[in-house]
N, C-alpha and C positions, 0 to 999 in steps of 0.2 A: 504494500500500500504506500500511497505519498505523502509526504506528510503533514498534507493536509488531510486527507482522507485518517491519518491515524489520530491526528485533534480531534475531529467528529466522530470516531469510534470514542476514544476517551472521554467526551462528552457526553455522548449516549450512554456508555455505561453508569455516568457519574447520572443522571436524568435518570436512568433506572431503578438507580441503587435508593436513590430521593422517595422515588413513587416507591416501594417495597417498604422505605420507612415510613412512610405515610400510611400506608394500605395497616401495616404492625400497630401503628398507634390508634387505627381505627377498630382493629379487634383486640385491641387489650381491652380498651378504652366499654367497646359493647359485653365483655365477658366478664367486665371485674364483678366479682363474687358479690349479691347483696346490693350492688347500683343501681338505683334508677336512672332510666336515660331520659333525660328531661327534655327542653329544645335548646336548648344553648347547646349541652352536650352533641347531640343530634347535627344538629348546625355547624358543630364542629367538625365533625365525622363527613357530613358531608364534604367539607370543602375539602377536607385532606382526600379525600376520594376523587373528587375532581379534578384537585391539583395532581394527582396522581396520573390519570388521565391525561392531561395537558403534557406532561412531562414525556410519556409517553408518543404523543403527536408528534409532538416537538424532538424528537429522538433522529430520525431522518433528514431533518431538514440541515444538517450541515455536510449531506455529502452533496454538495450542489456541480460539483464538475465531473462527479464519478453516478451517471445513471444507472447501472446496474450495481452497484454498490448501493447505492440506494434503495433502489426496488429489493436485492438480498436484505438490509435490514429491516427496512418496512416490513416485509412478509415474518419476519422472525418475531417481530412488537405487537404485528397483528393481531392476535390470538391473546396478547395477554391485554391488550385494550380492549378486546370486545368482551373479554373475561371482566374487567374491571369496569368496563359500564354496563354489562348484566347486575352487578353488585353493587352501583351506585342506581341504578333502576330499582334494586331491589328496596335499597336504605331509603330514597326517598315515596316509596311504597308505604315502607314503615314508617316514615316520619310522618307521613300523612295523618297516619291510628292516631296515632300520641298527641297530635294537637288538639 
């Protein structure tokens, strides 16, 4: 790879590693033993869900002179974005009950 193309993998992983932390904080966050989730909390959960998502988008977009380098990582994020807004579908499902 060139290396610009290795800055944009290094970026993507760092944007991944982000959204994983985020996703972690949003099921501690709904598992803690005894919690109610109230809408602050919720409101929180979502945005980390989202932002997680973004990051995600955002992951591809610095292979901009390498198109099938591109389209290779896209197709690898795909799967875990459509995974992570099936679960932000779901959370704001449930946020809905709760208010």
């Amino acid at each position: 790879m060139a290396p610009r193309e290795v800055a944009a993998m290094k970026d993507c992983i760092e944007l991944l590693s982000d959204s994983v932390h985020e996703l972690q904080k949003s099921l501690e966050e709904m598992s803690r033993p005894g919690s109610k989730v109230s809408g602050l909390v919720m409101s929180d959960i979502q945005t980390w869900v989202s932002s997680a998502m973004t990051h995600e988008d955002t992951c591809s977009e610095g292979f901009t002179d390498d198109s099938k380098m591109k389209s290779v990582v896209k197709g690898k994020v795909t799967n875990v974005a459509r995974l992570t807004s099936n679960a932000l579908a779901l959370i704001n499902s449930y946020a809905s009950l709760i208010e």
